[in-house]
mmCIF file of the N, C-alpha and C atoms, coordinates in Angstrom:
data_MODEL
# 
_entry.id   MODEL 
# 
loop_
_atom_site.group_PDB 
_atom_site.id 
_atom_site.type_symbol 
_atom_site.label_atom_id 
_atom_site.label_alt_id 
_atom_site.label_comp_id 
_atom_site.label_asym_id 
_atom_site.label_entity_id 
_atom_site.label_seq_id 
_atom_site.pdbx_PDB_ins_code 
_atom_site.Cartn_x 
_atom_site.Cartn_y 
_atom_site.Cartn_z 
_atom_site.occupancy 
_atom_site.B_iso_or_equiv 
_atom_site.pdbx_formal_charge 
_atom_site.auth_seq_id 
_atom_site.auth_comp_id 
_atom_site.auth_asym_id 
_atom_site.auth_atom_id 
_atom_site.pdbx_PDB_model_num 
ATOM 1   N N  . UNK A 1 1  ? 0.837   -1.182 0.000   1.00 0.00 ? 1  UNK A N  1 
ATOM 2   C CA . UNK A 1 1  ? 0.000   0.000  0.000   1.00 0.00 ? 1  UNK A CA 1 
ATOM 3   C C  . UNK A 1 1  ? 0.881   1.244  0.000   1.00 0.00 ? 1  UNK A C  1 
ATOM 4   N N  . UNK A 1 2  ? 0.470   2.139  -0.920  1.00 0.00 ? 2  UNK A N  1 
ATOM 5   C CA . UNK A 1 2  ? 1.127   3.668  -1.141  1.00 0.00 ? 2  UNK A CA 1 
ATOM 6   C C  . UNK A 1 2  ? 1.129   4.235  0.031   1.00 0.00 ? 2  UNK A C  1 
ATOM 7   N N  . UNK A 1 3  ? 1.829   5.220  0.767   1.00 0.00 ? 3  UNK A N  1 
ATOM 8   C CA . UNK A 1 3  ? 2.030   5.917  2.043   1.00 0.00 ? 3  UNK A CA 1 
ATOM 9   C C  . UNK A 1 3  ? 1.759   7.006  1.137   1.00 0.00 ? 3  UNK A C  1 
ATOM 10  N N  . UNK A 1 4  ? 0.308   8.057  1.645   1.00 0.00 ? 4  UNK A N  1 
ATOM 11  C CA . UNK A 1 4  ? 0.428   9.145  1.238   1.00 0.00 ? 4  UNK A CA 1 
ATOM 12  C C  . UNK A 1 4  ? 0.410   10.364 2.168   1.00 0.00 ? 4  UNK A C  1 
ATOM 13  N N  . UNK A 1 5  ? 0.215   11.869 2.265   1.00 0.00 ? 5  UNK A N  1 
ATOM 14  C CA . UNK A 1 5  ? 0.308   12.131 3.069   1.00 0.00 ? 5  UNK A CA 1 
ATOM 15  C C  . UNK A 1 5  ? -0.413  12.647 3.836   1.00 0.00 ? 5  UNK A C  1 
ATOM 16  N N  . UNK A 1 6  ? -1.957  12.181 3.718   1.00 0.00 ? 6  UNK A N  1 
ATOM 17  C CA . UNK A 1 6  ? -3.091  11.734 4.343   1.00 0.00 ? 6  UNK A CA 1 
ATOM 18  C C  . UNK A 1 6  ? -2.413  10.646 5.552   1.00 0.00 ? 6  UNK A C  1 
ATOM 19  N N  . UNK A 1 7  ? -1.882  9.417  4.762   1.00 0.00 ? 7  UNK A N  1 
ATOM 20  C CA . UNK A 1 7  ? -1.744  8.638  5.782   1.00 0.00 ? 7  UNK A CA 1 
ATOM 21  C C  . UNK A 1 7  ? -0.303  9.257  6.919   1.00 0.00 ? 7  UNK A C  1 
ATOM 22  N N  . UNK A 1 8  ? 0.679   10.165 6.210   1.00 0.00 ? 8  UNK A N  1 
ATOM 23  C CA . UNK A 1 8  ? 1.497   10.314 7.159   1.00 0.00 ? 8  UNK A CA 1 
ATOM 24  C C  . UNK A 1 8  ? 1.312   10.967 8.196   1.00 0.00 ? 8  UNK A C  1 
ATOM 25  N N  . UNK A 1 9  ? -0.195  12.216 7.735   1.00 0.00 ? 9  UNK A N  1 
ATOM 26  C CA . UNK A 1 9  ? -0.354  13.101 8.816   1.00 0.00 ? 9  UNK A CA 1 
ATOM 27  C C  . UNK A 1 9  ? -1.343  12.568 10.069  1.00 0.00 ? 9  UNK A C  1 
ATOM 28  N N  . UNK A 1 10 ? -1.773  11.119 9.615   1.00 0.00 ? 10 UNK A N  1 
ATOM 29  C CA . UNK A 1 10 ? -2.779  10.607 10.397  1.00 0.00 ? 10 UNK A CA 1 
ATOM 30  C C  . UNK A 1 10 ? -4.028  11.033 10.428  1.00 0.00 ? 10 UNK A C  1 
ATOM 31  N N  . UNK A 1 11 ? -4.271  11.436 9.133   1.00 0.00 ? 11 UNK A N  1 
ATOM 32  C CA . UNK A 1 11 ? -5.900  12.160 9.116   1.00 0.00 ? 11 UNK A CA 1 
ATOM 33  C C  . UNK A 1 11 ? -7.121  11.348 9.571   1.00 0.00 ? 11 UNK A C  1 
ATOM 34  N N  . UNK A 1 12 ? -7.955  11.637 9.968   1.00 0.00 ? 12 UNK A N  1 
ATOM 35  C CA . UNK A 1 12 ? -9.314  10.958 10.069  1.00 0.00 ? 12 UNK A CA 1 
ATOM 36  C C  . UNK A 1 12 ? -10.332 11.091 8.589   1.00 0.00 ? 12 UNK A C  1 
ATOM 37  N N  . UNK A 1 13 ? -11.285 10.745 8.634   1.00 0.00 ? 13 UNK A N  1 
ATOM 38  C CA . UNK A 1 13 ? -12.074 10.398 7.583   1.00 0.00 ? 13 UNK A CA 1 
ATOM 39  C C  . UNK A 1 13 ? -12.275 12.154 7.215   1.00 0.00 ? 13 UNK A C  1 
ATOM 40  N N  . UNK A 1 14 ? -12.530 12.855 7.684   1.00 0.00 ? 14 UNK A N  1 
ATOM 41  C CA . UNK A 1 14 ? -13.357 13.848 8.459   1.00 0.00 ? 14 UNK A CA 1 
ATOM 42  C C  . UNK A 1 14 ? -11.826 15.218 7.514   1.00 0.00 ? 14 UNK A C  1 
ATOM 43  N N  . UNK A 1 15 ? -10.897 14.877 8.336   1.00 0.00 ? 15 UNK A N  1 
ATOM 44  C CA . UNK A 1 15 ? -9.736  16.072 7.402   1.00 0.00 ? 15 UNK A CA 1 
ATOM 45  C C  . UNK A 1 15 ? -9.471  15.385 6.585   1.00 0.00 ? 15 UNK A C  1 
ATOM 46  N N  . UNK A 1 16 ? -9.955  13.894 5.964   1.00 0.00 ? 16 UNK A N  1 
ATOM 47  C CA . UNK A 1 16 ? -9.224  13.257 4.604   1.00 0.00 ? 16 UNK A CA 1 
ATOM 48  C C  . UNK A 1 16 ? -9.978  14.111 3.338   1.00 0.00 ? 16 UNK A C  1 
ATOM 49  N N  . UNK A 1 17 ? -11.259 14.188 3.683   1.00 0.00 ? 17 UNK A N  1 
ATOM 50  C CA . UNK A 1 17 ? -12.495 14.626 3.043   1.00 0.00 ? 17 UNK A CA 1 
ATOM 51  C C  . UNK A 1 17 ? -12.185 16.027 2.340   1.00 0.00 ? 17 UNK A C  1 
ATOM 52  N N  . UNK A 1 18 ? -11.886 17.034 3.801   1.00 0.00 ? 18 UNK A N  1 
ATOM 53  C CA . UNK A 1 18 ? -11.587 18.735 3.795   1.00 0.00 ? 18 UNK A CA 1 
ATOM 54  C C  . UNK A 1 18 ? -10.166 18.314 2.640   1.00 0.00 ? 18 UNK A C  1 
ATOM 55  N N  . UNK A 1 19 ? -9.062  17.594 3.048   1.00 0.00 ? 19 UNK A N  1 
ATOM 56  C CA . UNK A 1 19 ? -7.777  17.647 1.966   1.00 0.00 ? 19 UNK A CA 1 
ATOM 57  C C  . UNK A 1 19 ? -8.078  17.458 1.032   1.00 0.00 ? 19 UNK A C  1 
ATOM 58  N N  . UNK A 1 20 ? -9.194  16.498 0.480   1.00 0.00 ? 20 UNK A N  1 
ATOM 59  C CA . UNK A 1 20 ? -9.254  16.512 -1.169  1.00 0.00 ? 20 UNK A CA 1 
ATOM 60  C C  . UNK A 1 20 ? -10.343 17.295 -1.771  1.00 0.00 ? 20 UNK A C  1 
ATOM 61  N N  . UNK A 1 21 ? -10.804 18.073 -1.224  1.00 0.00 ? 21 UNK A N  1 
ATOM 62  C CA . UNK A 1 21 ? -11.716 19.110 -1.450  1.00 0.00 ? 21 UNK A CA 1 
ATOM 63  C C  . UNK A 1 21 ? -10.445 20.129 -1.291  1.00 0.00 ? 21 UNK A C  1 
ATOM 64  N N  . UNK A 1 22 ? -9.875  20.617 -0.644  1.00 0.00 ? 22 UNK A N  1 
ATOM 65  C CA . UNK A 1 22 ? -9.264  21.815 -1.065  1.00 0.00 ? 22 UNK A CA 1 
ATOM 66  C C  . UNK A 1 22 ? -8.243  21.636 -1.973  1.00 0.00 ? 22 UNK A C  1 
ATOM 67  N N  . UNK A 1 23 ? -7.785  20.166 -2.312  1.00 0.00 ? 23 UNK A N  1 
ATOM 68  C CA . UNK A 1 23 ? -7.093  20.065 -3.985  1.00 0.00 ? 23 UNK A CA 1 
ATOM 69  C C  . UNK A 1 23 ? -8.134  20.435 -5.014  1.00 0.00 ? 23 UNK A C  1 
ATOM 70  N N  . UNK A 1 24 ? -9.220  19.647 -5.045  1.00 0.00 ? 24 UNK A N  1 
ATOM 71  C CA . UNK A 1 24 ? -9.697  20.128 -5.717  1.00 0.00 ? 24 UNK A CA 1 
ATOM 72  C C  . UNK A 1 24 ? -10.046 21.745 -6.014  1.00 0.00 ? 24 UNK A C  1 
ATOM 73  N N  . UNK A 1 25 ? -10.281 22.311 -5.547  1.00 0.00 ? 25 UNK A N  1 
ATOM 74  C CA . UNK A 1 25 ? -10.381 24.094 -5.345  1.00 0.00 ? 25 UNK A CA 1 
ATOM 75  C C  . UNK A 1 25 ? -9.131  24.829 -5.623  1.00 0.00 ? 25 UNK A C  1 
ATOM 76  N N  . UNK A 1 26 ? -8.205  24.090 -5.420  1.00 0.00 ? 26 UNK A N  1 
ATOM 77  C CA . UNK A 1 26 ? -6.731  24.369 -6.085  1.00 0.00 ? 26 UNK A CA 1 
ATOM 78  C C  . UNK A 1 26 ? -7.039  23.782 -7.283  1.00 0.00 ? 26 UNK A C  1 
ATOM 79  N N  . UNK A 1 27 ? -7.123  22.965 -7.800  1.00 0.00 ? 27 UNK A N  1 
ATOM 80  C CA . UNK A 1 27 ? -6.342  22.598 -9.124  1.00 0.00 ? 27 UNK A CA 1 
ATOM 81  C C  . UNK A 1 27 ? -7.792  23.812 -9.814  1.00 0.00 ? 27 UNK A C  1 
ATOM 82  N N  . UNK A 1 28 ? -8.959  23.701 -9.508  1.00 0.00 ? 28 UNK A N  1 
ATOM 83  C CA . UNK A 1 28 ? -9.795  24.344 -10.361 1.00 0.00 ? 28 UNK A CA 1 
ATOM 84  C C  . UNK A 1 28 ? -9.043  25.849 -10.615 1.00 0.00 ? 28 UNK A C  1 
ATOM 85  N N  . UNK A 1 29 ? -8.782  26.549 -9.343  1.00 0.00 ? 29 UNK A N  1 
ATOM 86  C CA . UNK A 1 29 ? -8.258  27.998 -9.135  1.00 0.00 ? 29 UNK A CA 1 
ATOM 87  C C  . UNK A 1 29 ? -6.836  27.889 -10.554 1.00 0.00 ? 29 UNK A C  1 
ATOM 88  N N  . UNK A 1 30 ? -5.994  27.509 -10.070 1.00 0.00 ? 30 UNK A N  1 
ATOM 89  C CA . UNK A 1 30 ? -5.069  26.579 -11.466 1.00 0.00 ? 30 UNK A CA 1 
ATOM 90  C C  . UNK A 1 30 ? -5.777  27.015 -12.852 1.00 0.00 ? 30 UNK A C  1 
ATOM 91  N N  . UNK A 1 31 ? -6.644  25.712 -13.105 1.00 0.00 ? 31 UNK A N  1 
ATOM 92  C CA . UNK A 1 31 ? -6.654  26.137 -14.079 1.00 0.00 ? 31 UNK A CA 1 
ATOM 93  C C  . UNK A 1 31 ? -7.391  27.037 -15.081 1.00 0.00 ? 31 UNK A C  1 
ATOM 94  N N  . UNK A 1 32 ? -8.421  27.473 -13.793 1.00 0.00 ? 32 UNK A N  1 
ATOM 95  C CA . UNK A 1 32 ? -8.868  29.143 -14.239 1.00 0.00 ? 32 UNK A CA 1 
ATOM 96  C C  . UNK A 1 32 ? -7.780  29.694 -14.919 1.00 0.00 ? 32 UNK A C  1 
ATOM 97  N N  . UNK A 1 33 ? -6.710  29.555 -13.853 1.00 0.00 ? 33 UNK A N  1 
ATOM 98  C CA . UNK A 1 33 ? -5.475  30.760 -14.140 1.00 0.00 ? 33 UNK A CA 1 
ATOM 99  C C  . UNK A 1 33 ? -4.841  30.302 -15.109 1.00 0.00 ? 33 UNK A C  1 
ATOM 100 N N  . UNK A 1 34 ? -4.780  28.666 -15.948 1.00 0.00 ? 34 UNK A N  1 
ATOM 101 C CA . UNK A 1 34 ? -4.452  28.950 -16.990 1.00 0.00 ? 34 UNK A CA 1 
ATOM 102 C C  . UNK A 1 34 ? -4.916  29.763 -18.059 1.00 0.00 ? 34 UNK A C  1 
ATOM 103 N N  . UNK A 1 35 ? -6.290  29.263 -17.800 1.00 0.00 ? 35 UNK A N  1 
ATOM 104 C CA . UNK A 1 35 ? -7.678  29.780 -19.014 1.00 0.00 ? 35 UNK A CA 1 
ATOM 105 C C  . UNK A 1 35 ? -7.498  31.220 -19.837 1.00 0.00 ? 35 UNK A C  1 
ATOM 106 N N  . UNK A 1 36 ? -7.057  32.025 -18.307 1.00 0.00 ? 36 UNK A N  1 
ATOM 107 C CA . UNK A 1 36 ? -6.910  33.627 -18.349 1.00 0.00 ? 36 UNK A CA 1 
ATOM 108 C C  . UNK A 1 36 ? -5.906  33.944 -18.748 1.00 0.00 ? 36 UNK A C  1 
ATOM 109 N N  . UNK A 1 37 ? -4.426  32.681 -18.769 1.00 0.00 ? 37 UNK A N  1 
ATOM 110 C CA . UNK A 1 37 ? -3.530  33.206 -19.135 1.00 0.00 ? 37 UNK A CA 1 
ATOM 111 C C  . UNK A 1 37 ? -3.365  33.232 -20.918 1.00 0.00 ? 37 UNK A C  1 
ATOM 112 N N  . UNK A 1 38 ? -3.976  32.286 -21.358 1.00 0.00 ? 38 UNK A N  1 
ATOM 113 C CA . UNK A 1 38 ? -4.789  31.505 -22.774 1.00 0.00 ? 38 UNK A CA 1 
ATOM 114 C C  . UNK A 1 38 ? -5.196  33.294 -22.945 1.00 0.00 ? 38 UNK A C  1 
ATOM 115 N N  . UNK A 1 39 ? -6.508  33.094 -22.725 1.00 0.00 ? 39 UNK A N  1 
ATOM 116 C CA . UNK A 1 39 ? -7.525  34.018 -22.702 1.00 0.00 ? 39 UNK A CA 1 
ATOM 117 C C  . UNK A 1 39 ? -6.225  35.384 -22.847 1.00 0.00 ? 39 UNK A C  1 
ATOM 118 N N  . UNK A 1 40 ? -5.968  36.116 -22.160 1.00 0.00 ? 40 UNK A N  1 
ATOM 119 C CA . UNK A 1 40 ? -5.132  37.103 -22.018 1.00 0.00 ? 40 UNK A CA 1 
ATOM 120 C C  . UNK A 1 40 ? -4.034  37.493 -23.423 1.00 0.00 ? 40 UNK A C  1 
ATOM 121 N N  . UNK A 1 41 ? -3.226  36.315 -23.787 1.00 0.00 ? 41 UNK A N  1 
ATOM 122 C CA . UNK A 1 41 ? -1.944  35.973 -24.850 1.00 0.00 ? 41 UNK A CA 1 
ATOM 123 C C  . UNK A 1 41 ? -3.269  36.228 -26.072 1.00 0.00 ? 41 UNK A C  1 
ATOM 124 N N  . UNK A 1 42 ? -4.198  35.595 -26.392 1.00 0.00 ? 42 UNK A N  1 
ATOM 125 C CA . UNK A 1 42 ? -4.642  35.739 -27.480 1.00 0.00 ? 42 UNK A CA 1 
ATOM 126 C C  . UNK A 1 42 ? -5.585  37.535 -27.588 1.00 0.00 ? 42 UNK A C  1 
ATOM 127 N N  . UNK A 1 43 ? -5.947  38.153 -26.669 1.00 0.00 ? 43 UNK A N  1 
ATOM 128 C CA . UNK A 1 43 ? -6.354  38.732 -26.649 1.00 0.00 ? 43 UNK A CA 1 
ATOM 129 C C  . UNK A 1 43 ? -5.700  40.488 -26.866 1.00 0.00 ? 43 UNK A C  1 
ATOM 130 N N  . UNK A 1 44 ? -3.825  40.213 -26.420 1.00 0.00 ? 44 UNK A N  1 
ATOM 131 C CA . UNK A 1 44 ? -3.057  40.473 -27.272 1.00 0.00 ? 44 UNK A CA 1 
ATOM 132 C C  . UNK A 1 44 ? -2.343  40.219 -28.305 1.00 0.00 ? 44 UNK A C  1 
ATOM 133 N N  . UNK A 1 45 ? -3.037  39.450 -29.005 1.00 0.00 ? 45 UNK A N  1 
ATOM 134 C CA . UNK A 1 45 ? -2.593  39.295 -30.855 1.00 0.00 ? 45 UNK A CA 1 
ATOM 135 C C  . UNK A 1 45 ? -1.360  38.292 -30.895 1.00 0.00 ? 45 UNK A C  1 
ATOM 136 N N  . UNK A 1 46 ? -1.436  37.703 -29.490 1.00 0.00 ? 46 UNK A N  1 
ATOM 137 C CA . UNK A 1 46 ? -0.256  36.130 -30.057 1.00 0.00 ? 46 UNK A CA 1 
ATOM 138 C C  . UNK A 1 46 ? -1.081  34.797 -29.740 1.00 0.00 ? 46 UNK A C  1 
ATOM 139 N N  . UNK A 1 47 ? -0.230  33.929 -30.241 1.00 0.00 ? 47 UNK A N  1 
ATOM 140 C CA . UNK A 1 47 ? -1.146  32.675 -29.925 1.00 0.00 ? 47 UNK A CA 1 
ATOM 141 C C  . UNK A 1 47 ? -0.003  31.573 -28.638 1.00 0.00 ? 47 UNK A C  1 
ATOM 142 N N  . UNK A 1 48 ? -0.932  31.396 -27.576 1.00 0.00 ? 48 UNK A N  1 
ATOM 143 C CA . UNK A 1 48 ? 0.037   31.105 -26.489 1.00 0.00 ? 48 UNK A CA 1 
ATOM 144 C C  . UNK A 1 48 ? 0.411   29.246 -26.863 1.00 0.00 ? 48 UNK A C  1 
ATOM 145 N N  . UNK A 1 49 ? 1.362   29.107 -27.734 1.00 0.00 ? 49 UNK A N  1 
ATOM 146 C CA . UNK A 1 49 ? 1.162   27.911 -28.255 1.00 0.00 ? 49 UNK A CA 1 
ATOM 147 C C  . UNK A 1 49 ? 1.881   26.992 -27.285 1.00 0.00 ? 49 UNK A C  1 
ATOM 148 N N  . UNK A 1 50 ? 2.774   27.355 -26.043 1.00 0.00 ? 50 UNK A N  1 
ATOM 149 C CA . UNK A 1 50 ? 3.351   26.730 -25.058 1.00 0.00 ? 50 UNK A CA 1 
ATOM 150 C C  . UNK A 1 50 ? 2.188   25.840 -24.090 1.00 0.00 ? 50 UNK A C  1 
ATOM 151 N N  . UNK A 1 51 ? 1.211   27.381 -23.365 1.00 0.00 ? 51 UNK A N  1 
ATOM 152 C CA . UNK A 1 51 ? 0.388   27.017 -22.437 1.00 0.00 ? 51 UNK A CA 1 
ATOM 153 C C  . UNK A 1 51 ? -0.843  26.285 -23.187 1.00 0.00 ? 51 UNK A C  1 
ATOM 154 N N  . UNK A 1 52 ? -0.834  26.133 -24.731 1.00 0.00 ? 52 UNK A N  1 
ATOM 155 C CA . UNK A 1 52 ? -1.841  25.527 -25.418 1.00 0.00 ? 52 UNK A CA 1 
ATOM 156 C C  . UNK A 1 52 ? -1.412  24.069 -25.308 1.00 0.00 ? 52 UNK A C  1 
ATOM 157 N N  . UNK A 1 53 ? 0.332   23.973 -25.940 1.00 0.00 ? 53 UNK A N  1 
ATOM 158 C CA . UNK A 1 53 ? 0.847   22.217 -25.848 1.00 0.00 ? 53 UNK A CA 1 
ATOM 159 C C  . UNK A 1 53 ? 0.410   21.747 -24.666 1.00 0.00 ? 53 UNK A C  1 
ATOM 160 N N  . UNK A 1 54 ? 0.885   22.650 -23.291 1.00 0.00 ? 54 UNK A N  1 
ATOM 161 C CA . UNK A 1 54 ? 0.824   22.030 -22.211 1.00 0.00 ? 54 UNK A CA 1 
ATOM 162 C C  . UNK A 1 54 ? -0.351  21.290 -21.685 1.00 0.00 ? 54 UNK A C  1 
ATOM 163 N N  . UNK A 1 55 ? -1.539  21.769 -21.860 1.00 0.00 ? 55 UNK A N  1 
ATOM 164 C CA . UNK A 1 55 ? -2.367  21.345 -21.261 1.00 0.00 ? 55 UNK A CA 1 
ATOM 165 C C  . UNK A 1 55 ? -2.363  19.243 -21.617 1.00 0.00 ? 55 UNK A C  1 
ATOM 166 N N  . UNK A 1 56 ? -2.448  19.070 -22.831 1.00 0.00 ? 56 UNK A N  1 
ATOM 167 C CA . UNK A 1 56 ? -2.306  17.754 -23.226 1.00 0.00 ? 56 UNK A CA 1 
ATOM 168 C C  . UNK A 1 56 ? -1.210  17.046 -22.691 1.00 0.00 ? 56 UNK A C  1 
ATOM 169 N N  . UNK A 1 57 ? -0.020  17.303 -22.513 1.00 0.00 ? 57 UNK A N  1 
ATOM 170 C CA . UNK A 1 57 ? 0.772   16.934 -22.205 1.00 0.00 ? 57 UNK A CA 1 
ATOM 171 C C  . UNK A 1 57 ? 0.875   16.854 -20.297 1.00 0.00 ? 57 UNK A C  1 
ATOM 172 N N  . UNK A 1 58 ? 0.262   17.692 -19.571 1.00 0.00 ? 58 UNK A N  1 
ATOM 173 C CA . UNK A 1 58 ? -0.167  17.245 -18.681 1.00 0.00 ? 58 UNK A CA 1 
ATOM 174 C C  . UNK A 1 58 ? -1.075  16.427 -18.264 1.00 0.00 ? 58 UNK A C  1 
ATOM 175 N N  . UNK A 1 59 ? -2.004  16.403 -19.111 1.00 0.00 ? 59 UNK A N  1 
ATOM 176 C CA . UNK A 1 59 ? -3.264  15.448 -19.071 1.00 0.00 ? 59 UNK A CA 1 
ATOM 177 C C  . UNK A 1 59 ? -2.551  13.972 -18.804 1.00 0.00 ? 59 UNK A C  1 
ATOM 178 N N  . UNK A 1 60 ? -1.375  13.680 -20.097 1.00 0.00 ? 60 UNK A N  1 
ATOM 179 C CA . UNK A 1 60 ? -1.185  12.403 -20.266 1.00 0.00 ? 60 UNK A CA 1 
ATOM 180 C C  . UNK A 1 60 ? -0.488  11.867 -19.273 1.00 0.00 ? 60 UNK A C  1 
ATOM 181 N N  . UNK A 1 61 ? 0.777   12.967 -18.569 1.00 0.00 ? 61 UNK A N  1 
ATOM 182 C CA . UNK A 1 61 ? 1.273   12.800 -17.121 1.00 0.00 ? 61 UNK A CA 1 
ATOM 183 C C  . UNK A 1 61 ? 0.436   12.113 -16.195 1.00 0.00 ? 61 UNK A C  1 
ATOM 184 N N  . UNK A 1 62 ? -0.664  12.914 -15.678 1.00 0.00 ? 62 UNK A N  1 
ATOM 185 C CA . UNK A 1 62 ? -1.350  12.422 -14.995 1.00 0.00 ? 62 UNK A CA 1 
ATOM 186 C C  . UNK A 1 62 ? -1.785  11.345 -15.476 1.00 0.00 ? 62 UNK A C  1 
ATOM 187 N N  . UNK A 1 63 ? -2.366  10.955 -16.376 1.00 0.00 ? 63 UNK A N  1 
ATOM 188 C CA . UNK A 1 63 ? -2.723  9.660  -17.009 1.00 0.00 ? 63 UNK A CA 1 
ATOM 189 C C  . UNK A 1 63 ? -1.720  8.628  -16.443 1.00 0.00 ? 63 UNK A C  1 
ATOM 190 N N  . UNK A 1 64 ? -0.532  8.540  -17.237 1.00 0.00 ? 64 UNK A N  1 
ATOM 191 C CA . UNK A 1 64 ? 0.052   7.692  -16.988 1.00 0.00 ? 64 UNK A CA 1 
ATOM 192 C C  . UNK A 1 64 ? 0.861   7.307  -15.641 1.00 0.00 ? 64 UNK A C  1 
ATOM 193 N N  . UNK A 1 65 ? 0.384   8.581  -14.281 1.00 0.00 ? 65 UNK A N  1 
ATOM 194 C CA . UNK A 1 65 ? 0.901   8.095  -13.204 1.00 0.00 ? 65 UNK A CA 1 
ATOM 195 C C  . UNK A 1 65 ? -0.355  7.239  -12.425 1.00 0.00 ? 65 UNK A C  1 
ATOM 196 N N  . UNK A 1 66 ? -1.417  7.961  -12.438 1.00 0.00 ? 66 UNK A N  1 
ATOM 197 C CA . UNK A 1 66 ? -2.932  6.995  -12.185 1.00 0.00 ? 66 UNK A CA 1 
ATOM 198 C C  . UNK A 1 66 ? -2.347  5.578  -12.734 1.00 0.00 ? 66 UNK A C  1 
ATOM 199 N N  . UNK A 1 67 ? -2.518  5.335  -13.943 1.00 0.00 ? 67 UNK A N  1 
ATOM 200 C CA . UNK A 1 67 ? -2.059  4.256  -14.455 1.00 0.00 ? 67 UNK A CA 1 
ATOM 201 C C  . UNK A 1 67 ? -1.000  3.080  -13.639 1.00 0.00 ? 67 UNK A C  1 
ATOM 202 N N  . UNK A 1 68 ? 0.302   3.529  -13.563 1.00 0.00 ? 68 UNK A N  1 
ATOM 203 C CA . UNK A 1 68 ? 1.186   3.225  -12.730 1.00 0.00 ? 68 UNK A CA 1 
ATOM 204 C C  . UNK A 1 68 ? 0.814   3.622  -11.299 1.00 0.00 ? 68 UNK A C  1 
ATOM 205 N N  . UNK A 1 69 ? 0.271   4.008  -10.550 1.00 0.00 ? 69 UNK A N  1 
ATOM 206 C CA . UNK A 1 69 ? -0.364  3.994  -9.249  1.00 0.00 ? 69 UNK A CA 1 
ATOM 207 C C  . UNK A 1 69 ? -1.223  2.901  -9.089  1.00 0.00 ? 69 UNK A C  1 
ATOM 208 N N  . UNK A 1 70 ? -1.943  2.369  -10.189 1.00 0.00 ? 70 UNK A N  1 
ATOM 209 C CA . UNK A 1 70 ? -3.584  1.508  -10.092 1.00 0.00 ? 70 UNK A CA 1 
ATOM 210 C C  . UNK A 1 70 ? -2.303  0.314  -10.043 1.00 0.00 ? 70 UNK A C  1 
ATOM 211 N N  . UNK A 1 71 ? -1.300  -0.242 -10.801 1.00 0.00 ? 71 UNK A N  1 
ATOM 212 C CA . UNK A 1 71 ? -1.404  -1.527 -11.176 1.00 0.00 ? 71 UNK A CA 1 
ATOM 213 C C  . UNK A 1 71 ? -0.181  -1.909 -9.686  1.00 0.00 ? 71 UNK A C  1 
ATOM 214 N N  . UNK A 1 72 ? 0.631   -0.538 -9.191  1.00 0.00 ? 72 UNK A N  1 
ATOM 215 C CA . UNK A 1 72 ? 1.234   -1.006 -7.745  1.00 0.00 ? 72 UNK A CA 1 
ATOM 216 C C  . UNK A 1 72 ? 0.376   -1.319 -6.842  1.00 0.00 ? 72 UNK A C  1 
ATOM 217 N N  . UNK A 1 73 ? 0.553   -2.494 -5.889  1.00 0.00 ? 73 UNK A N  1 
ATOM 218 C CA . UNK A 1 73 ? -0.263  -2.868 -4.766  1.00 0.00 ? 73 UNK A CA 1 
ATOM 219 C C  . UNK A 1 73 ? 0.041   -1.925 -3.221  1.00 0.00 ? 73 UNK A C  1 
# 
């Protein structure tokens, strides 16, 4: 079993809940702030083709660590 750091801090059900709710509210805040940064670059007449690659290329990161997380016991 993965040691995460839920389990290192000894959370209960109760702050396990509050920790992945305030990731979530982070990653959303994130990627608002990509959106705007998108939003912003095109809105001065360039095309943000970095923060455009990135998004896919993070996607697949995450993909493939889920992936490799599911098949370790």
């Amino acid at each position: 079993m993965m040691t995460g750091e839920m389990d290192i801090l000894r959370m209960d059900e109760r702050q396990r809940l509050a920790w992945l709710r305030a990731n979530r509210v982070t990653l959303m805040l994130v990627g608002l702030t990509w959106i705007g940064m998108i939003v912003w670059e095109i809105f001065h007449g360039r095309f943000p083709k970095f923060l455009v690659t990135m998004v896919p290329v993070f996607a697949l990161v995450r993909f493939l660590v889920f992936r490799y997380n599911q098949r370790t016991p």
